[in-house]
Kinemage of the C-alpha trace (Angstrom):
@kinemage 1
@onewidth
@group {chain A} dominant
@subgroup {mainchain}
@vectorlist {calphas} color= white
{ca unk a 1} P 170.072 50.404 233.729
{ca unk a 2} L 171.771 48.084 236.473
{ca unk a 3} L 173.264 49.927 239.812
{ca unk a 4} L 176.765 48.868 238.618
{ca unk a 5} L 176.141 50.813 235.434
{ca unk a 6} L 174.730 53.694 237.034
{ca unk a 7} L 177.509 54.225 239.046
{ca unk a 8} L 180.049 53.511 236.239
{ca unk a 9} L 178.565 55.802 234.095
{ca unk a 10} L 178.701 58.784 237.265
{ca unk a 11} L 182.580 57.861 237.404
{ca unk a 12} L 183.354 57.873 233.395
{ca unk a 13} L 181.525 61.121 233.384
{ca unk a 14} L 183.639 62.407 236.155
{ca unk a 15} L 186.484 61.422 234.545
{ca unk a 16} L 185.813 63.085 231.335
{ca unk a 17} L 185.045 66.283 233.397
{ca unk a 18} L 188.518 66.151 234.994
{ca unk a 19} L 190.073 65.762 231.098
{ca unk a 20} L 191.438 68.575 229.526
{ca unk a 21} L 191.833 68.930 226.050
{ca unk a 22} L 188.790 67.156 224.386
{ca unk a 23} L 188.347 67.623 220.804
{ca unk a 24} L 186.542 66.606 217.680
{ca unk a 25} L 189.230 63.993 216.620
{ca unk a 26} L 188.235 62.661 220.841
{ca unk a 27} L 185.096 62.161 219.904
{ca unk a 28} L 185.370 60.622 216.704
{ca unk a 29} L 188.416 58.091 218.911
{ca unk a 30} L 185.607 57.369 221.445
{ca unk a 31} L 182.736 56.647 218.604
{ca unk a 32} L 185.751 54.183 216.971
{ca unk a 33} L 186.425 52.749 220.130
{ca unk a 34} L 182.716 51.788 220.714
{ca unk a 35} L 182.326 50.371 217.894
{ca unk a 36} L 185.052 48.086 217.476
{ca unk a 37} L 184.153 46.584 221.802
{ca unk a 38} L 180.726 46.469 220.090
{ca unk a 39} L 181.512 44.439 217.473
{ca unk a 40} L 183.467 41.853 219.625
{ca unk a 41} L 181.845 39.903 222.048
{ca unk a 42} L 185.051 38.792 223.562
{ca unk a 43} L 186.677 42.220 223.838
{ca unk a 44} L 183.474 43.871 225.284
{ca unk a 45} L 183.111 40.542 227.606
{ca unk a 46} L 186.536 40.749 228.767
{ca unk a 47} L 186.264 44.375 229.622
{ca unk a 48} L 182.865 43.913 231.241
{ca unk a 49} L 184.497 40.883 233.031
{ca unk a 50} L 183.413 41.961 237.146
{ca unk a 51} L 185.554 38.917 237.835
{ca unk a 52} L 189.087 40.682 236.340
{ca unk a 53} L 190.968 42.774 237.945
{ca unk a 54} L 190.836 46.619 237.370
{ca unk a 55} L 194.398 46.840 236.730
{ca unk a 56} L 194.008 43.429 234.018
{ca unk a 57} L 190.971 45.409 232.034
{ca unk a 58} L 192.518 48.799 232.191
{ca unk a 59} L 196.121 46.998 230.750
{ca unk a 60} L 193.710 45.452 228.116
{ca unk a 61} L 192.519 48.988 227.027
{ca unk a 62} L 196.401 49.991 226.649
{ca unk a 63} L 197.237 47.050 224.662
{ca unk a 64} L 193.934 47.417 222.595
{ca unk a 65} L 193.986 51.213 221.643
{ca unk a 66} L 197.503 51.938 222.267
{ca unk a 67} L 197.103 54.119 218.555
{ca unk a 68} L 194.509 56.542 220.158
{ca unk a 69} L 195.629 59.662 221.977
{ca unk a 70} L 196.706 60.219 225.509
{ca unk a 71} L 193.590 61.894 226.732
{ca unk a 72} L 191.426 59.212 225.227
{ca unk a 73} L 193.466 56.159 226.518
{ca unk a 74} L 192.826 57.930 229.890
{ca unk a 75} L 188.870 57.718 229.756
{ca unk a 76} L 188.311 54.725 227.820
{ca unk a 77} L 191.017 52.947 230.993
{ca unk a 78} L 188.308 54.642 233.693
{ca unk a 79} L 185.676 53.107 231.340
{ca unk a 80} L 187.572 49.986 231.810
{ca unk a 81} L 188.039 50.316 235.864
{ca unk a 82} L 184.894 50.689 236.641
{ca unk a 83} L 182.053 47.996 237.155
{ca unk a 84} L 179.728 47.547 234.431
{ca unk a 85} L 176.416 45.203 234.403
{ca unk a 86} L 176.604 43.954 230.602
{ca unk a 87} L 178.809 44.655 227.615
{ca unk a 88} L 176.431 46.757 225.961
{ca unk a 89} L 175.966 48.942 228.823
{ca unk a 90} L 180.012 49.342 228.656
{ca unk a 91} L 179.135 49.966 225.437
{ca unk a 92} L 176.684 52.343 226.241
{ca unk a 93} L 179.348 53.980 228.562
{ca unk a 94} L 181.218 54.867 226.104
{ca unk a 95} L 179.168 55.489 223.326
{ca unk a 96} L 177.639 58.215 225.903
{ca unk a 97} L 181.268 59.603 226.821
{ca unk a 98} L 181.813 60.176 222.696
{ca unk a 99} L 178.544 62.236 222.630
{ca unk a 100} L 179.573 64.396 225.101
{ca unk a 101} L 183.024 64.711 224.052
{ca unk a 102} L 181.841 66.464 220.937
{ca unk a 103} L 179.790 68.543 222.909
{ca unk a 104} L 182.899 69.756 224.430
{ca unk a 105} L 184.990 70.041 221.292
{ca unk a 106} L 182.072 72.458 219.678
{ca unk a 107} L 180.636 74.316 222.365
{ca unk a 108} L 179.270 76.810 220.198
{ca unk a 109} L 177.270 74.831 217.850
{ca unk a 110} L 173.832 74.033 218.574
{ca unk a 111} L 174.125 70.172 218.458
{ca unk a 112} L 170.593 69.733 220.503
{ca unk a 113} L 168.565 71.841 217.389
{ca unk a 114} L 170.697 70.475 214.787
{ca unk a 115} L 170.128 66.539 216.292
{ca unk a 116} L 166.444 67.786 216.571
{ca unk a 117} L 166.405 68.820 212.960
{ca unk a 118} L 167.977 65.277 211.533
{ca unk a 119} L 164.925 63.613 213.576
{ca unk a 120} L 162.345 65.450 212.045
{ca unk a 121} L 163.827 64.880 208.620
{ca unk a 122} L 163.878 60.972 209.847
{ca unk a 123} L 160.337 61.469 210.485
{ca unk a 124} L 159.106 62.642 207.708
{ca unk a 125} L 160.951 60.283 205.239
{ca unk a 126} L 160.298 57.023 205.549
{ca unk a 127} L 162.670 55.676 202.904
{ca unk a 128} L 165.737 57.505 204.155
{ca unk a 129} L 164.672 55.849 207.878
{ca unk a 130} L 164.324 52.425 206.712
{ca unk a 131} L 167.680 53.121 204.700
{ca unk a 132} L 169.504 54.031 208.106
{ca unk a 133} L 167.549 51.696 210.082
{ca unk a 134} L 168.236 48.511 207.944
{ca unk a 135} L 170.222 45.850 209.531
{ca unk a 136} L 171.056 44.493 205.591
{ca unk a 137} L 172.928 48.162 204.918
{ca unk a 138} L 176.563 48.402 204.809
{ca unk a 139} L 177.500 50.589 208.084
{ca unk a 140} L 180.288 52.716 206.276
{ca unk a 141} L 177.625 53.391 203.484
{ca unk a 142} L 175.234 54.457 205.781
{ca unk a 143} L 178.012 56.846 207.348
{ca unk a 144} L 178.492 58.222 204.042
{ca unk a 145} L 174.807 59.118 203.305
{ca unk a 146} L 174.637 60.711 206.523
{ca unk a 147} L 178.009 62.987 205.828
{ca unk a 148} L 176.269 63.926 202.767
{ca unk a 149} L 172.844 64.850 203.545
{ca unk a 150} L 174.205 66.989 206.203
{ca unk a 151} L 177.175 69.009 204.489
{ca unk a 152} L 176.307 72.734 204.812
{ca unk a 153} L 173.155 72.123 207.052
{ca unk a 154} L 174.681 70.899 210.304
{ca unk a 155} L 177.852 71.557 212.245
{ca unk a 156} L 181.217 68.989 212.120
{ca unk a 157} L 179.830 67.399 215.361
{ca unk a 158} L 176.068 66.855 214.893
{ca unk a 159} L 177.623 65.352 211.797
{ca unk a 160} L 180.003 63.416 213.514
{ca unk a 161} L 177.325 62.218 216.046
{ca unk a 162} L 174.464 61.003 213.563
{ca unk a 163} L 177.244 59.456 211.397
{ca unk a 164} L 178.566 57.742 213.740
{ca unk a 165} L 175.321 56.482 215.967
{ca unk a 166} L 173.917 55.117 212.347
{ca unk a 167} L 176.724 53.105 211.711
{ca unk a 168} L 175.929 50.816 215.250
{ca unk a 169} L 172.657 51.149 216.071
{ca unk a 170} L 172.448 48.086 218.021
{ca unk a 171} L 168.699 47.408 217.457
{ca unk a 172} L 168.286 50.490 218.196
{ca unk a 173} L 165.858 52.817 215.761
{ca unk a 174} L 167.516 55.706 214.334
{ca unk a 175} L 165.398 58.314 215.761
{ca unk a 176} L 165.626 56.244 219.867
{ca unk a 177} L 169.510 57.033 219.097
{ca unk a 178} L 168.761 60.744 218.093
{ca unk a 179} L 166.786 61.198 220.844
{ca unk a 180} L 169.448 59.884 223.478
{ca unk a 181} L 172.294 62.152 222.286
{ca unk a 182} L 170.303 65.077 222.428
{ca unk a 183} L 169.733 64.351 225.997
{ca unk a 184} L 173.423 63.224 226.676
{ca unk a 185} L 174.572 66.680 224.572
{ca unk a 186} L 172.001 68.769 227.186
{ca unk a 187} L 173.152 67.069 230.299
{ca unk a 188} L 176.623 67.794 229.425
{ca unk a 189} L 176.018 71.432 228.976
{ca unk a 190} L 173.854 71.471 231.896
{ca unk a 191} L 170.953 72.538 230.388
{ca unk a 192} L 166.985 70.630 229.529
{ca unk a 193} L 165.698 70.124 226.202
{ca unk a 194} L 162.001 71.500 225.706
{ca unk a 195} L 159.939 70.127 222.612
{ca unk a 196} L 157.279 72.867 221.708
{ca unk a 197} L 154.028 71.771 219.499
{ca unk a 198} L 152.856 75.360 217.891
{ca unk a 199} L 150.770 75.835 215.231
{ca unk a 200} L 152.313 78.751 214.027
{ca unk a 201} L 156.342 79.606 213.897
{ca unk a 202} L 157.210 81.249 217.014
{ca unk a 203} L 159.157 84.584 217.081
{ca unk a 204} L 162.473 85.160 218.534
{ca unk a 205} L 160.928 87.602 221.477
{ca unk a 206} L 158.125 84.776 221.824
{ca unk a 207} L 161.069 81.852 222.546
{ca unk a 208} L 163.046 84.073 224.643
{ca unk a 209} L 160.366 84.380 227.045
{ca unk a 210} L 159.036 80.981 226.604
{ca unk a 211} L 163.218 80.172 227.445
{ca unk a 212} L 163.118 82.553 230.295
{ca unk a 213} L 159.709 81.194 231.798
{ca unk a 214} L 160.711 77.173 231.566
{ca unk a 215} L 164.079 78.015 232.718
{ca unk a 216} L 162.257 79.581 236.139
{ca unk a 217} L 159.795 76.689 236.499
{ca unk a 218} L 162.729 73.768 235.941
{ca unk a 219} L 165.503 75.919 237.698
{ca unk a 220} L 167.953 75.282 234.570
{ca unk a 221} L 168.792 76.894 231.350
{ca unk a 222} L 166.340 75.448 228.228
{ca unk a 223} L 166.823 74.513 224.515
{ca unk a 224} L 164.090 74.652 222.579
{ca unk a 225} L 162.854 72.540 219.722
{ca unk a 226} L 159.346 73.721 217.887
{ca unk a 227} L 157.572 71.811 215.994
{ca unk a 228} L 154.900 73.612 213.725
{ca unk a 229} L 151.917 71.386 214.144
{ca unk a 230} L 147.873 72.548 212.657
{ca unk a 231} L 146.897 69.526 214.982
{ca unk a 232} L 147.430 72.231 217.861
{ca unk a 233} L 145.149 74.853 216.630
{ca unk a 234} L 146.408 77.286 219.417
{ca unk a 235} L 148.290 77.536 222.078
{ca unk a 236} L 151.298 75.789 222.904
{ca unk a 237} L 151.862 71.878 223.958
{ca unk a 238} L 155.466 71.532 225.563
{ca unk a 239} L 156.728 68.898 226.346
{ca unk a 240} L 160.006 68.667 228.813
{ca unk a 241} L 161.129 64.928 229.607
{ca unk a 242} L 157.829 63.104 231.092
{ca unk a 243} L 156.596 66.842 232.023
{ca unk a 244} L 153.717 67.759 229.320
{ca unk a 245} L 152.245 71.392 229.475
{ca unk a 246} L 149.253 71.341 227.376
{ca unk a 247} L 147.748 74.622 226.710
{ca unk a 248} L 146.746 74.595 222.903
{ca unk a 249} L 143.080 74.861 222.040
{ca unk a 250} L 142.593 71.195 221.022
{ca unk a 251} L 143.253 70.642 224.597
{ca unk a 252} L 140.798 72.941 225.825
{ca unk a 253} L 138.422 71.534 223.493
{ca unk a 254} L 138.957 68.041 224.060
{ca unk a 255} L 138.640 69.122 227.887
{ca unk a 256} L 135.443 70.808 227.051
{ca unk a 257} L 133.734 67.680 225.038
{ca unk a 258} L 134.734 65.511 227.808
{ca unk a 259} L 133.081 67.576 230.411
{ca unk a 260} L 130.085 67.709 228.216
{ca unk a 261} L 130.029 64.250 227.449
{ca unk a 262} L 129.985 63.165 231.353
């Protein structure tokens, strides 16, 4: 990620901080507008364009998606204002903005476990993955698988998110896009996503003050993903970001043969 980017990306965020009245139907404008700057390289170029005026790119964005709603036409023109280093990182931009809209507009669902759960199932079917991941697959119809397999086990905006994120991957693979909204969804709500490798399900006391004890060490609030992996034997392997806490008994064990072995 360019500078330019990096600082575009601070100032849409800002911006969609400062906007009241976020919904669903926000998000779902965003994910539409993304896709349609995606799919043209002249509408993306022009609005990536360093060499055009802010006032020319932001007018652009009024002409463009004069249909959307007021609160939209607001972000996607401070999308448009600011100074992007490629297309696709505009894209990016606000692609990003449309995940955390959703966040917003469904505060109280648990998008980050939900998100989590859709990767595992990703994982552990291949078919459905090279399905999603296919470049030959119509996008709607890939939409439309995803709205299905998800109707009464996930929340109107994890749905939203995964439908939506399928339908322009980008060469992107399907689980590198799951991945990246759950991060945008727990940097919106402030908050760090901890993956947890157990070889046994944990209780609800046990997460609680697994929650409670990351939360200390990282000085933020933590959502936790478990995995239930035999591979493990005991113990726990957590993983937070590039931060790995490895205290299963394979670990130990490994530790132990390598010390032996030297």
């Amino acid at each position: 990620m360019g500078s330019a980017t990096t600082q575009a990306l601070a100032a849409s965020t800002t911006a969609l901080t400062a906007t009241s009245g976020l919904t669903l139907d926000s998000a779902r404008e965003l994910f539409a507008a993304a896709r349609q700057v995606g799919e043209s390289a002249g509408l993306s170029g022009a609005l990536a364009d360093p060499s055009a005026p802010a006032a020319a790119r932001e007018a652009l964005v009024a002409r463009v998606f004069a249909g959307f709603s007021a609160p939209v036409q607001r972000l996607l023109a401070a999308v448009a204002a600011e100074r992007w280093s490629s297309p696709d990182d505009l894209v990016d931009g606000i692609e990003e903005l449309a995940v955390r809209s959703a966040a917003v507009g469904a505060a109280e669902e648990d998008i980050e476990g939900q998100l989590f759960s859709v990767s595992r199932l990703v994982a552990d079917n291949s078919e459905l993955e090279l399905a999603l991941g296919s470049r030959l697959g119509d996008a709607t119809a890939k939409g439309a698988l995803i709205e299905k397999l998800l109707t009464g086990a996930a929340g109107a905006a994890t749905t939203l998110i995964v439908s939506s994120l399928v339908q322009q991957p980008r060469e992107r693979r399907v689980r590198q896009l799951l991945s990246r909204a759950m991060r945008i969804v727990s940097a919106q709500r402030d908050r760090i996503v901890a993956t947890v490798h157990s070889a046994a399900a944990l209780s609800e006391a046990q997460r609680t003050r697994l929650s409670e004890l990351l939360a200390t060490r990282y000085g933020r609030p933590v959502a936790l993903n478990v995995v239930l992996d035999p591979a493990v034997v005991g113990g726990l392997r957590v993983q937070v970001a590039d931060d790995v806490i490895d205290g299963s008994i394979s670990a130990r064990l490994a530790d132990l043969r390598q010390k032996l072995a030297g």
